[in-house]
C-alpha positions, 0 to 999 in steps of 0.5 A: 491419468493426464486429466487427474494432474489436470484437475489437480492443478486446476484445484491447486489454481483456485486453492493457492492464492486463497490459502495465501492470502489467509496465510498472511492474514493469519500471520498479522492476526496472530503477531498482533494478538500475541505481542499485545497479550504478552505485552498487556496481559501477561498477568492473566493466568488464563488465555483469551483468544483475540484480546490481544486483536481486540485492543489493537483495534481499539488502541488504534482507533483511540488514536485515530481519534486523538489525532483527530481532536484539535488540542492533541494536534499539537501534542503529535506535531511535537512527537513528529517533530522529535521523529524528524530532527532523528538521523536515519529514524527520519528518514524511514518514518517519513518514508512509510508515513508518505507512503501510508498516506498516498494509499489511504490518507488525504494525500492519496497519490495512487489515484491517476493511473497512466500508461507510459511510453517507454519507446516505441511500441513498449508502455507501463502502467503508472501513476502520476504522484506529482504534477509539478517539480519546479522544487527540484528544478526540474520543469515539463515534467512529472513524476510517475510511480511504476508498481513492480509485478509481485511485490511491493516496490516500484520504479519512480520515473520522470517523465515528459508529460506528452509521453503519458495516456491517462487511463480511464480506469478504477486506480485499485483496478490499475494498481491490481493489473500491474502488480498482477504483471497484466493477468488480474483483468480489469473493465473500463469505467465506462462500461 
């Protein structure tokens, strides 16, 4: 009897975190697709499963596309600048948008994984988004973003840069390893 829990939870080990990452998948895919159908082809008096996804994506890259083209830089500038003069709507896009960028834009911050030396004996891993905060008034120091485990925020600390290891990492790797909370095990670059 013991060995069946066993194997239970074994299966259970390799089915959850499957069936959580397709569970949220699902959820975005259906969201997008429902609200796009509802909002675009509502007057079809028949349904098609994914035509609301299919023109998110190709409504999104139209505008990665636009974005791009130099005579609409002006255009979005003009929009962000709207977006920016806007009490508490500012402060929530510029957040995201940072944010967005340091993942995947030409900004990436999320690219220096280090370890950090609380106090003696006891490091975290972070990563260094900013070498210089002379702008704050604040010198011989850098800012070190440190992911919580299990979700999605994080610590930004301040810190003396003698107290910092670089990590000669992947940067997703590191990332995946403390978000993780230390059990998604990751290799060394150089072998």
């Amino acid at each position: 009897m013991k060995s069946i829990f066993n194997y239970f939870f074994r299966g259970l080990l390799f089915v959850l975190p499957i069936f959580a990452t397709f569970y949220v998948i699902l959820v975005i895919i259906h969201w997008a697709n429902d609200t796009l159908n509802a909002l675009l082809f509502s007057w079809l008096p028949f349904d098609i499963p994914g035509l609301g996804l299919l023109t998110s994506f190709i409504l999104i890259v139209l505008l990665g596309m636009a974005v791009s083209w130099a005579f609409s830089k002006p255009i979005f500038s003009y929009f962000e600048g709207i977006i920016a003069r806007t009490p508490l709507v500012k402060i929530i896009y510029t957040a995201f948008k940072d944010f967005t960028e340091a993942f995947v834009g030409d900004k990436k911050k999320f690219n220096r994984p280090v370890l950090v030396k609380l106090f003696e004996g006891v490091d975290r891993i972070g990563f260094i988004t900013e070498d210089d905060l002379s702008y704050l008034g604040i010198e011989q120091k850098v800012a070190v973003y440190c992911p919580h485990s299990y979700n999605f925020s994080g610590n930004l600390f301040l810190v003396d840069s003698g107290r910092l290891t670089p990590l000669n990492v992947n940067p997703a790797d590191a990332m995946k390893f403390a978000v993780s909370a230390g059990v998604t095990q990751i290799e060394n670059e150089n072998g």
